[in-house]
C-alpha positions in Angstrom: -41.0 44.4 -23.2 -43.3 47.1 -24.9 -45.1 44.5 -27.1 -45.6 41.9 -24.1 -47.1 44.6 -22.0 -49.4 45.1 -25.0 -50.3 42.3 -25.1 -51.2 41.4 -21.8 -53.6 44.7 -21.9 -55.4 43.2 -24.2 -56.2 40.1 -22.1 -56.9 42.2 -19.2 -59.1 40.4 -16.8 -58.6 37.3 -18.2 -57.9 33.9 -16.2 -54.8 32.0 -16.6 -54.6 28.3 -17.1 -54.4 25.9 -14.5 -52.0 23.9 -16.3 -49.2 22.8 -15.0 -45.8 24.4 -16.2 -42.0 22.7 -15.8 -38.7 24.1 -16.6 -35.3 22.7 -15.6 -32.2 24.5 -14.1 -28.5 23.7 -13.5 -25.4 25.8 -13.0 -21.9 26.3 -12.8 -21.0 23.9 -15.6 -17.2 24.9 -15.8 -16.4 23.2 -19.1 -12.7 23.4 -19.6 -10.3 23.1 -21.8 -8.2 21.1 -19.6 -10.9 18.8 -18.9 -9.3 15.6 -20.1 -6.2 16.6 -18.3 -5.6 14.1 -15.2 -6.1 16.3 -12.0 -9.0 17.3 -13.7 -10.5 14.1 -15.0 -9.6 12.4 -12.0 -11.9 15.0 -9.6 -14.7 16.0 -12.4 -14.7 13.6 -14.4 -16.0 14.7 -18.1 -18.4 17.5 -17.7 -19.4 18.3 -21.4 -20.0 14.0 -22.2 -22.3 14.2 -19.1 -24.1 17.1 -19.9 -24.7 15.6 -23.5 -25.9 12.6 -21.7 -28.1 14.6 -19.9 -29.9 16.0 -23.0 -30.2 12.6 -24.7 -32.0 11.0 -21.6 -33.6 13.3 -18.9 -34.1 16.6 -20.8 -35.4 14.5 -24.2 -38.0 12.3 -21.6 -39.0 15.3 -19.6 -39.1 18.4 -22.2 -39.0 21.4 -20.1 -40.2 24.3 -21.3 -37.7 26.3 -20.3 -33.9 25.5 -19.2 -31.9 27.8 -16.8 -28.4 28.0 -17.1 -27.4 30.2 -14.0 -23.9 31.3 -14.6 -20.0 30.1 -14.9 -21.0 28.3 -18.4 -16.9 28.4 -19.0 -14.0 27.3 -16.7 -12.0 30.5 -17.8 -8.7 29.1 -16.5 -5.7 29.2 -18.2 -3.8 25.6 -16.6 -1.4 27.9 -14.3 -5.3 28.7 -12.6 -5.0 32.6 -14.2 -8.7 33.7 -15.6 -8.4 34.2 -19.2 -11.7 33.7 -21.2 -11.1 30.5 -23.8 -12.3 30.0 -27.5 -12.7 26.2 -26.9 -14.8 26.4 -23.7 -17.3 28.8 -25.1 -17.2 26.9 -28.5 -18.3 23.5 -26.5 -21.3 25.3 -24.4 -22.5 26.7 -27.3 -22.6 23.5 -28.8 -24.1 22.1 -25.5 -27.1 24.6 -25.4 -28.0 23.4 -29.0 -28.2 20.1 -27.9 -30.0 21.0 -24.6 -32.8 23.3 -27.4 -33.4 20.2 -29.8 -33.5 18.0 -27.0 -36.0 19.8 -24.7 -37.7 21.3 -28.0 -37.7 24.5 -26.6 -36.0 26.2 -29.5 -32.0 28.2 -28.1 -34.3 31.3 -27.1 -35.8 29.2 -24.3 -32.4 28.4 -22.6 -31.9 31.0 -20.3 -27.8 31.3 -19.2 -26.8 34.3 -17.0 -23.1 35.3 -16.5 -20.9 34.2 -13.9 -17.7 34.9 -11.8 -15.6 32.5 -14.3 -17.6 33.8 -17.2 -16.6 37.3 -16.2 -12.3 36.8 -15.6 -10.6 39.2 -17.3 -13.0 41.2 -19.3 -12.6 44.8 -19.1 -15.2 45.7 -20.9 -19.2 43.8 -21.9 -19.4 42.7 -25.2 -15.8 43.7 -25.9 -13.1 41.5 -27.6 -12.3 39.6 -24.4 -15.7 39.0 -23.6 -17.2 35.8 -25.4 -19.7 35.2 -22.9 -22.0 37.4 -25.5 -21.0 35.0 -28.7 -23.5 32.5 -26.9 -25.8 34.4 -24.5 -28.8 35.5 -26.7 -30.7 37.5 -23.9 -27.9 39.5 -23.0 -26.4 41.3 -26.2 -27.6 44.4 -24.5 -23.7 45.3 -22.5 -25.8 48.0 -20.3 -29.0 45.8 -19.2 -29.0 43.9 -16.5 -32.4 42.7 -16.1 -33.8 40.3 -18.7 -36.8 39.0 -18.2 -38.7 36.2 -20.4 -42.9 35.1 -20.0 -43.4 31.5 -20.5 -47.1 31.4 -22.4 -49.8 28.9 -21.2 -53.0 28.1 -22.5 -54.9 30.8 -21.8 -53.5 34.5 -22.6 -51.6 35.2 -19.8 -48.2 33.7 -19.1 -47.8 30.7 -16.8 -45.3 32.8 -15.1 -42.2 35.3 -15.9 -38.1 34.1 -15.5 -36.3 37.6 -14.3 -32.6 37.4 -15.0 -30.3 39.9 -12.6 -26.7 40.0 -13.7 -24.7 41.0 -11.0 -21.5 40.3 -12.3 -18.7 43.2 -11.4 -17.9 45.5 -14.4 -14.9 45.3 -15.2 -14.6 41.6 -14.3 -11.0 41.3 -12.9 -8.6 37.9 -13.4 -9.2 35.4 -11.0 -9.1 35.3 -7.9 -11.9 37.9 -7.6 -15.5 38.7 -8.5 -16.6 35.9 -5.7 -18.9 38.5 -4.8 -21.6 40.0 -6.6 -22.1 43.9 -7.6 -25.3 45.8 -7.6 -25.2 49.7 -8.8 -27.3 51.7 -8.2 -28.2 51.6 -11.8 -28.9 47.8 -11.9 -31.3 48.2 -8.4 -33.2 51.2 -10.5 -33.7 49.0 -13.7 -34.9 45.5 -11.1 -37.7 47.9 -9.8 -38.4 49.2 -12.6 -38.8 46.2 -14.5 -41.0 44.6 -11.4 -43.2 47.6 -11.1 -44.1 47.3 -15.0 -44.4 43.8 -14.7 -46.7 43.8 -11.8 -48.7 46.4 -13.5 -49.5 44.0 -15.6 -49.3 40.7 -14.3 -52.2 41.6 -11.6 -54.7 41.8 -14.6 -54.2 37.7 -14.1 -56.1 35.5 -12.1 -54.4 33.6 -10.5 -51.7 35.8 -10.8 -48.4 34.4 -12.5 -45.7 33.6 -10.1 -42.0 36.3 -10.8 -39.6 33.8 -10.8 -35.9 35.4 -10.4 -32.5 33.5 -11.0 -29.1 35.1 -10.8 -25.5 33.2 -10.4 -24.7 35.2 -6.8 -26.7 34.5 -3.7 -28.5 37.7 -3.0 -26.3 37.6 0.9 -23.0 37.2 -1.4 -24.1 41.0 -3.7 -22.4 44.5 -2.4 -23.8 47.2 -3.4 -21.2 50.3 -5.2 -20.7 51.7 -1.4 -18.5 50.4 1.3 -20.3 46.8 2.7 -22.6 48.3 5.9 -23.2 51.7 4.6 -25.2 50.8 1.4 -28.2 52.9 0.5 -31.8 51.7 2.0 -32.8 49.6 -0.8 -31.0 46.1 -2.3 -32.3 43.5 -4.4 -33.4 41.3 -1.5 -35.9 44.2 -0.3 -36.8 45.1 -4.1 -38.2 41.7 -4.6 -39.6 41.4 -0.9 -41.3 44.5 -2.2 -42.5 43.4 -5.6 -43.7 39.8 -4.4 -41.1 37.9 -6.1 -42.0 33.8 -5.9 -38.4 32.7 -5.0 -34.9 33.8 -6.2 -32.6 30.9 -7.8 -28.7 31.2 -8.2 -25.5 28.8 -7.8 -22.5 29.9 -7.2 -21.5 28.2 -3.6 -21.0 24.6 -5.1 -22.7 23.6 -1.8 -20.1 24.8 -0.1 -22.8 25.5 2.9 -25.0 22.6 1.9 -26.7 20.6 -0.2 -29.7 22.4 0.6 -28.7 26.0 1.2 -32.4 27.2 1.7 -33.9 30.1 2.8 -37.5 31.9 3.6 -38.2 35.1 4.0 -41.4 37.0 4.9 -43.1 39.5 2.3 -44.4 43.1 3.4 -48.2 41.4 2.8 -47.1 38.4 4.9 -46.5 36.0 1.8 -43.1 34.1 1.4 -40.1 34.9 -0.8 -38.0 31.8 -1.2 -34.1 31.9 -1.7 -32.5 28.5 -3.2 -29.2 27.7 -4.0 -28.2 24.5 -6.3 -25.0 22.5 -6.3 -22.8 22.8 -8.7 -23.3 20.9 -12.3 -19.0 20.4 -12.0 -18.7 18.7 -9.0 -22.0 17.2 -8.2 -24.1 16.6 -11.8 -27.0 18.2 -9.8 -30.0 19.5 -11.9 -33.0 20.7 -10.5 -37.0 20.2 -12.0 -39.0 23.0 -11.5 -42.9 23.5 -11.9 -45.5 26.4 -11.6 -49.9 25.2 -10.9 -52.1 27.7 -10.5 -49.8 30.1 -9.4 -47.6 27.6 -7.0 -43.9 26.9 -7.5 -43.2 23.0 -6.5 -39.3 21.9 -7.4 -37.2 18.7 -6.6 -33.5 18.1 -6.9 -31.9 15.5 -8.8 -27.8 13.8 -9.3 -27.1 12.2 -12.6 -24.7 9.4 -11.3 -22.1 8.8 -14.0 -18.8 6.4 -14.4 -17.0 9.9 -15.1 -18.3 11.0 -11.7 -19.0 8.4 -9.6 -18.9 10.1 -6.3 -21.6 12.4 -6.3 -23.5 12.8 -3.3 -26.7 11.9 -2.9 -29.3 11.4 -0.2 -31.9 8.8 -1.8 -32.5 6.1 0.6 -33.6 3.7 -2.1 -30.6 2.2 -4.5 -30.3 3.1 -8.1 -31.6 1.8 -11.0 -28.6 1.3 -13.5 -29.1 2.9 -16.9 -27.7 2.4 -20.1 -27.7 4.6 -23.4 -25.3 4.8 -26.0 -22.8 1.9 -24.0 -22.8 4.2 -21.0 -24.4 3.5 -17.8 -25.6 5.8 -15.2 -28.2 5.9 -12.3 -30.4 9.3 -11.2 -31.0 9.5 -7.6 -32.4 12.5 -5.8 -31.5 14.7 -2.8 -35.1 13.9 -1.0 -34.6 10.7 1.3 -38.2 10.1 0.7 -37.6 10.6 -3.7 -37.5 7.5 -5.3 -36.6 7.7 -9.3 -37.5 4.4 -11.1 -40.0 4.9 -14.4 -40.7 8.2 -13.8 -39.5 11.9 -12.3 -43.0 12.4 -9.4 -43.5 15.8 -8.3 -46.6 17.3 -6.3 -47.5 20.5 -7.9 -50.9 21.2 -5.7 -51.1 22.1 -2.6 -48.0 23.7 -2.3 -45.3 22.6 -0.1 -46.1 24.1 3.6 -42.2 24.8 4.0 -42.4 26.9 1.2 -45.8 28.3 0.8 -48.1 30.3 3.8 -51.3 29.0 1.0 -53.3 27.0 2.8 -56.4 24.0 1.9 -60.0 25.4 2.8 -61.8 22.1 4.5 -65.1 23.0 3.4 -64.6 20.7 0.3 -62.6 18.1 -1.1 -59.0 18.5 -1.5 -57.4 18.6 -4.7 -54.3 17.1 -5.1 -52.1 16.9 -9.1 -48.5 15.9 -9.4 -46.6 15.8 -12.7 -45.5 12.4 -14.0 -42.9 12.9 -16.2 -40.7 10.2 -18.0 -37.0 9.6 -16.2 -35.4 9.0 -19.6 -36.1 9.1 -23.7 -36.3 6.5 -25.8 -37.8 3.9 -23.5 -41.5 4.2 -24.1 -42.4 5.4 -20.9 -46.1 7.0 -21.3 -47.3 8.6 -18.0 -51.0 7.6 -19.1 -50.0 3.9 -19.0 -48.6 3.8 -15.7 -50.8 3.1 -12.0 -50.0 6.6 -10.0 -51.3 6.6 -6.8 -51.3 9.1 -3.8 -51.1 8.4 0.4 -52.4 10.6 2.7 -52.2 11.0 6.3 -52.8 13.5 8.9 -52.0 13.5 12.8 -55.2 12.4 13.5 -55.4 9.5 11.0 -54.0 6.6 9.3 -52.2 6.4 6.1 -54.4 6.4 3.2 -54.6 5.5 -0.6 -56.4 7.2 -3.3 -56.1 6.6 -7.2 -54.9 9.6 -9.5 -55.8 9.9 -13.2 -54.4 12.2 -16.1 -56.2 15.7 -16.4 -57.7 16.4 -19.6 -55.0 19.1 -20.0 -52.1 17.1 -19.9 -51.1 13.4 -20.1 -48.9 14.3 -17.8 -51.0 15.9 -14.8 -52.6 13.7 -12.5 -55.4 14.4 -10.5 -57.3 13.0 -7.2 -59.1 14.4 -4.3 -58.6 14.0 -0.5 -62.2 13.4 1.2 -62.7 16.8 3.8 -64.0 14.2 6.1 -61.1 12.4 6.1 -59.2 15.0 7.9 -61.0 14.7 11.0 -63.0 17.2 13.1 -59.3 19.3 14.0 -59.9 22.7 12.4 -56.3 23.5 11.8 -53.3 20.7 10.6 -50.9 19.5 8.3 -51.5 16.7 5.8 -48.7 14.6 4.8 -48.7 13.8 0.5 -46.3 11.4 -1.2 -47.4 10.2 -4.6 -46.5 7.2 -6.4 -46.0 5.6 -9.8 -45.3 2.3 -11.8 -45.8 0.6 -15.4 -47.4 -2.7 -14.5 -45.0 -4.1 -17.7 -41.5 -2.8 -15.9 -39.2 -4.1 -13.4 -38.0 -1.2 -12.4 -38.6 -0.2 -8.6 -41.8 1.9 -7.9 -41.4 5.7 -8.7 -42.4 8.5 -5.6 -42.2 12.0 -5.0 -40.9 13.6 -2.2 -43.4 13.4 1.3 -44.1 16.7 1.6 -46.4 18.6 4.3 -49.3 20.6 3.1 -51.6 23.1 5.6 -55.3 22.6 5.6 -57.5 25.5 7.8 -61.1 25.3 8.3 -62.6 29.0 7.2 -61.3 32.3 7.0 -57.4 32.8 8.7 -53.5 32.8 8.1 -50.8 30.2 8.5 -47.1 30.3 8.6 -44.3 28.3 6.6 -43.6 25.3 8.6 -40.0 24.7 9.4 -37.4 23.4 7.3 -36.1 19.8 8.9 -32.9 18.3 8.4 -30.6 21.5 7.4 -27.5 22.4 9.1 -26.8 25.4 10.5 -24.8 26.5 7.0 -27.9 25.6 5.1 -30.5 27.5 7.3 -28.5 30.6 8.2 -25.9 31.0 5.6 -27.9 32.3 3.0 -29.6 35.0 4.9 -26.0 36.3 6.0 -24.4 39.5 4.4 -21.0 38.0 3.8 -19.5 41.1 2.1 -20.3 43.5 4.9 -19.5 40.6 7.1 -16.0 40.4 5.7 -15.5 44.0 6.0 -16.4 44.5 9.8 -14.8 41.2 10.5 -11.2 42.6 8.7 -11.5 46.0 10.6 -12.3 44.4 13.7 -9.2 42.0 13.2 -7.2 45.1 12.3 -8.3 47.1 15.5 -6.8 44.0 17.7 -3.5 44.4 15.7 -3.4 47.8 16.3 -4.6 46.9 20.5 -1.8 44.6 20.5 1.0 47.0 19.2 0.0 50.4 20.2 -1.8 49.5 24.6 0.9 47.8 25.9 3.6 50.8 24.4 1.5 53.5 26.1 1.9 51.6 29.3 5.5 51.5 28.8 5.7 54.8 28.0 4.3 56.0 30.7 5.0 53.9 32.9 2.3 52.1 34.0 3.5 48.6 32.6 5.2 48.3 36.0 2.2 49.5 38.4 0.2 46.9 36.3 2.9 44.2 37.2 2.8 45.0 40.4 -1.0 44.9 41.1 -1.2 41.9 39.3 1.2 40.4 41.9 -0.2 41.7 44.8 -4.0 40.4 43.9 -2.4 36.6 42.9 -3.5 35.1 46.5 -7.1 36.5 45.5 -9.8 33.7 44.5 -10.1 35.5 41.5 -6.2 36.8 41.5 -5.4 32.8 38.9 -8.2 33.5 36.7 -7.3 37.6 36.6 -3.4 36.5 35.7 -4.8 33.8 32.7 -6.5 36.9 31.3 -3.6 39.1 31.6 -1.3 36.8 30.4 -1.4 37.3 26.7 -1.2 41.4 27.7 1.9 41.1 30.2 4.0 39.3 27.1 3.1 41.9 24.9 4.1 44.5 27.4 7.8 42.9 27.3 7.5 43.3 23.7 7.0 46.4 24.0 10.0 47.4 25.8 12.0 46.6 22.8 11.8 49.1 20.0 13.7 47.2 17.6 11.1 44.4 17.4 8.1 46.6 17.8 8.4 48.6 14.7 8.5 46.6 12.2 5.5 45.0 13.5 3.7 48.9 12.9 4.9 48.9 9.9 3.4 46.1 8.8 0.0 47.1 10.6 0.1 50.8 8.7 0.9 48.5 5.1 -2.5 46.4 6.6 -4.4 49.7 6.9 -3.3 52.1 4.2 -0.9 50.5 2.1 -0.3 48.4 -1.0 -0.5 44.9 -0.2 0.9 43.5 -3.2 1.6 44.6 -7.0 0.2 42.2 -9.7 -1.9 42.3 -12.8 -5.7 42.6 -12.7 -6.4 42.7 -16.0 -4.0 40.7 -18.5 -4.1 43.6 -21.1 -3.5 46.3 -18.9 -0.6 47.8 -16.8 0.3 45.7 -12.9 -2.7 46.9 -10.5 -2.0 48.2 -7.0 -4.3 45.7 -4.4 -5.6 47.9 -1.4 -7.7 47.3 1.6 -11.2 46.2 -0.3 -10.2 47.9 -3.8 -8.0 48.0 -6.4 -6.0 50.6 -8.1 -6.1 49.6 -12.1 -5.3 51.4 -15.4 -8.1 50.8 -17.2 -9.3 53.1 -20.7 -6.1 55.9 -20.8 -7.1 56.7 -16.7 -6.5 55.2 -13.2 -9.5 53.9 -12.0 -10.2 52.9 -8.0 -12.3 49.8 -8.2 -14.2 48.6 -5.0 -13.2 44.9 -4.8 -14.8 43.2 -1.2 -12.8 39.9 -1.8 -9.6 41.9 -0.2 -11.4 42.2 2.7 -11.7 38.0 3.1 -8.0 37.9 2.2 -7.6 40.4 4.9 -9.5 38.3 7.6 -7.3 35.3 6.2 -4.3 37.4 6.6 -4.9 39.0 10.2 -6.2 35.6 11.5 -3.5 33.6 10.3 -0.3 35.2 10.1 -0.4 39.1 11.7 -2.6 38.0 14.9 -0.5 34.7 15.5 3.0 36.2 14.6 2.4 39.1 17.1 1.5 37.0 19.9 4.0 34.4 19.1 7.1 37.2 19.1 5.3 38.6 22.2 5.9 35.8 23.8 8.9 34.3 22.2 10.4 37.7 23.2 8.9 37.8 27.3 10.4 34.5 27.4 13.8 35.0 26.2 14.3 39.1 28.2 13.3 37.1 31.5 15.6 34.0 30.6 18.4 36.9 29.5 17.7 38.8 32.8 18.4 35.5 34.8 21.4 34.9 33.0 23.2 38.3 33.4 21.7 38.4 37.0 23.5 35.1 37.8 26.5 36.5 36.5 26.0 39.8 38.6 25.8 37.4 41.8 29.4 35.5 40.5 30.9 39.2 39.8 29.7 40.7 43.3 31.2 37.7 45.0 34.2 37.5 43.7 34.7 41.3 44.3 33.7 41.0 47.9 36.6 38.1 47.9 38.9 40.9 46.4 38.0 43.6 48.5 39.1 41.3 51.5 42.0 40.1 50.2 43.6 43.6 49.0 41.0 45.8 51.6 40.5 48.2 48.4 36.6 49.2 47.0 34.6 48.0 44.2 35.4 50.4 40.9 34.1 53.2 40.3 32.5 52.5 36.6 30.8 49.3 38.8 28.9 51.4 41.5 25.7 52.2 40.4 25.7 49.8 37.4 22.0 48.1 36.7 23.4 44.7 35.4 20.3 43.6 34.6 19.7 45.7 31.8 22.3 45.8 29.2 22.7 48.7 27.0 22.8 45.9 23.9 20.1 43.6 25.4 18.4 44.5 22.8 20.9 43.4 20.1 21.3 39.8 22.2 17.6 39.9 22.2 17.4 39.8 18.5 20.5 37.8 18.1 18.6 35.2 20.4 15.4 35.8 18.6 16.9 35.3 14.6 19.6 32.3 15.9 17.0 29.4 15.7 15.7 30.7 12.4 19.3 31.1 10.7 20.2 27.3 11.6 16.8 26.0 10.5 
């Protein structure tokens, strides 16, 4: 880091290139060892053959200068689903990053993987024996860094623009199932703005200056932070790079388990945008995504490889794929855009920026410039951007659509260039222009190639814009990523765990002490009210719980159970394979770990907590509540009928013989038995016996 600060001191003042700069990312590749077993083949096909196939056709055509790898590289899954860290998964990415290298000519320095969840199962220790994730990671041999950081040059002497890596894997990374959420220390938040303070230092001797582009394997909303969720300290990586005007944050992780476009944009301190965006996983969806930097301007589209292996991946294109063929296999590339068309070639507007992603805005008083990158959709096949007819349309609310002709850059064969007359959008000072560009090789059959239609902001003079809205998302795609789901899952499990506690511990104080009955009572008397129906539906689950409570036997275990919730051990099992069986808490875990118990804050317990309270302690409560109200008033009818038969036929006694009712009778409350509570429970366990 020394040497490339040096260097960029040297070039202080200088101007950057305005080259155009692509890199590629995909993530979560789970290669397994039991990937040609049939539950796996059957749902994800053959990850490894696809990835090679992959190299060989899109990465040789397109040769990014960079490929990100964000995190889970390995299954780690013994077959019973245990995490154990395999010598055959990490032998086969290793072997798939070289091909990736020679394919992308890049060189293995330039392929950028970060550590996942699965990469991270069972390892008690970085860059111990269990760990093999460092026998093919070459920017992470450092076990106590977890920044990593790597400029990718340009023309001119500063860098096109700088890929942070954040590890926020847990240390120690427990078996499976745990580390779905991230952990930032406090050590790892001190070395991120440290590392962005040094590199803005000298990244602002630029002009334009480069973009900070940041990838991690966690969503930044799925990352605790070393204290309890909701009582973390006042800075986390979201506000570090907020602060430090980082581009946009890349990371995996969810599988698109919110979306397919899990997209989010946040606002920087000097009113610029910081965007967070989640891919799909590489497993279950082939997705890989083609990224570019002009001028200072991130652009990126998303792409499926369609495969026999994995012939239900999703995909959004409207226009149907064109079958491929290398090697005997065939597969098609379609895209997540609806407006994306692949045919000849990968299009992707690099300048202007996309408006739902950028506040940079076109100044009217000249023409507009517009490049897009034409890069070959796959190797081999003698596609040359320079040979191919690209073309642009244009419209704006005011105007038609319109056609203009791009040609190469000087730069690159690649880049192509054209200009949008100033005239042409009309006399409105402030708009959007709509872009789509468009390619084709007058020799091919294959369908016309086109970038996404994307919006771009125009301004006449001197002002400030905001990003335009993203259209289409769900509400998991737009609001998901900007949730805190650990501290979320914690106030979630302790609100759940109050309710228990509501459940057992209110309606037993109004036994107690009596009030159960006055509560009874009023409710009866206030049923003829308008609002008395509506007031009984409300108290209904409270008046079942109050019968509950007026059986000891059934409530306690039900504390007990609420106390083991709280405070106690909730079950016994191992955490790490070469250690001694772990206790699991409330959000932590008790583990013997280097000659010492060690305390280990674990948030997932809290989501198995939520799980837990909301679908058994909740429900089971309520159910015996009312299972048990139902039962004591059936019970009380009983024994009150047979009250009535008893007093009758000692009235027919009494008048027969003239003699009084017994003396053990007088005074006798036949309603309540002193074993109703043991026919309670005998009524209670009879239906679950026979079952």
């Amino acid at each position: 880091m020394g040497l490339y600060l040096a260097i960029l001191a040297v070039f202080a003042g200088t101007t950057a290139s305005a080259d155009v700069t692509h890199f590629l990312q995909i993530s979560d590749l789970h290669l397994s060892k039991y990937g040609s077993w049939p539950q796996e083949w059957n749902y994800n096909g053959d990850r490894e053959a696809d990835l090679n196939l992959l190299a060989a056709t899109v990465v040789a055509g397109m040769q990014p200068r960079a490929i990100l790898v964000t995190g889970d590289l390995a299954d780690s899954k013994e077959h019973a689903h245990r995490g154990r860290q395999l010598t055959e998964e990490w032998q086969a990415n290793k072997q798939v990053q070289a091909r990736l290298a020679e394919a992308a000519g890049c060189g293995l320095d330039l392929v950028l993987d970060l550590r996942g969840n699965h990469d991270n199962f069972n390892v008690p220790h970085r860059n111990g024996a269990e760990d093999l994730f460092h026998t093919v990671s070459r920017g992470w041999q450092n076990a106590t860094s977890r920044v990593c950081h790597t400029a990718l040059p340009a023309a001119a002497a500063c860098p096109a623009l700088v890929l942070l890596g954040v590890d926020t894997a847990p240390s120690p990374g427990l078996r499976g199932p745990s580390d779905f959420f991230g952990m930032a220390t406090d050590s790892l938040l001190a070395e991120l703005d440290a590392t962005l303070h040094t590199l803005g230092l000298a990244l602002r001797q630029c002009d334009p200056q480069p973009p900070v582009v940041a990838y991690g394997h966690y969503p930044l909303g799925l990352t605790t932070y070393g204290l309890a969720p909701g009582q973390r300290g006042a800075d986390s990586a979201l506000s570090i790079m907020l602060r430090h005007e980082v581009a946009v944050f890349l990371s995996g992780h969810l599988h698109s388990s919110l979306g397919q476009r899990s997209h989010h944009i946040y606002r920087t301190p000097t009113h610029g945008v910081f965007a967070e965006l989640e891919t799909a996983a590489w497993k279950d969806a082939r997705r890989f995504r083609l990224l570019a930097v002009d001028s200072g301007h991130l652009s990126f589209a998303d792409y499926y490889l369609q495969t026999p292996s994995r012939p239900s991946t999703p995909s959004r294109s409207s226009a149907s794929p064109l079958q491929r063929h290398h090697n005997g296999t065939s597969f098609a590339i379609t895209a997540e855009d609806q407006t994306v068309a692949v045919g000849d070639f990968f299009m992707l507007i690099t300048y202007p920026p996309d408006a739902r992603y950028s506040v940079h805005h076109i100044d009217t008083k000249g023409p507009v410039a517009v490049r897009a990158l034409v890069l070959p959709a796959v190797a081999g096949a003698g596609l040359l951007p320079q040979d191919a007819e690209v073309w642009m349309q244009w419209n704006t609310e005011q105007s038609g659509s319109n056609k203009v002709p791009l040609a190469p850059t000087t730069d690159s064969p690649a880049v192509f260039a054209g200009v949008v007359p100033s005239e042409g959008l009309g006399p409105a000072s402030r708009g959007v222009l709509q872009l789509q560009v468009f390619a084709r090789l007058p020799s091919s059959k294959a369908p016309t190639s086109a970038s996404a239609r994307r919006p771009a902001q125009y301004l006449a003079g001197a002002g400030g814009v905001r990003p335009l809205p993203l259209t289409g998302q769900s509400l998991l795609e737009r609001y998901g990523m900007a949730l805190d789901w650990p501290t979320l899952a914690c106030r979630l499990y302790y609100l759940g765990l109050c309710g228990l506690w509501c459940c057992l511990l209110v309606p037993w104080a109004l036994v107690r002490s009596g009030q159960a009955c006055r509560l009874q009572l009023w409710l009866t008397s206030h049923k003829a009210e308008p609002w008395g129906v509506l007031l009984a539906y409300l108290a209904w689950p409270l008046l079942k719980l109050i019968d509950m409570a007026r059986f000891p036997a059934l409530l306690l275990p039900q504390i007990v159970y609420a106390l083991n919730l709280t405070v106690g051990v909730w079950f016994v099992g191992r955490a790490l394979s070469t250690q001694p069986l772990a206790l699991f808490l409330a959000g932590h875990v008790l583990v013997h770990l280097d000659g010492s118990w060690r305390l280990l804050q674990v948030p997932e317990q809290y989501t198995v907590g939520c799980f837990t309270l909301a679908g058994v302690a909740l429900p089971l409560t309520l159910w015996t509540a009312a299972l048990t109200s139902y039962m004591s008033k059936r019970q009380q009818k009983h024994q009150q009928q047979v009250s009535r038969e008893e007093e009758i036929m000692l009235v027919a006694r009494e008048s027969s013989t003239g003699s009084s009712a017994p003396e053990s009778w007088q005074g006798t409350d036949r309603g309540r038995s002193p074993h109703s509570t043991l026919l309670l429970l005998d009524t209670l366990l009879l239906p679950v016996l026979q079952a």
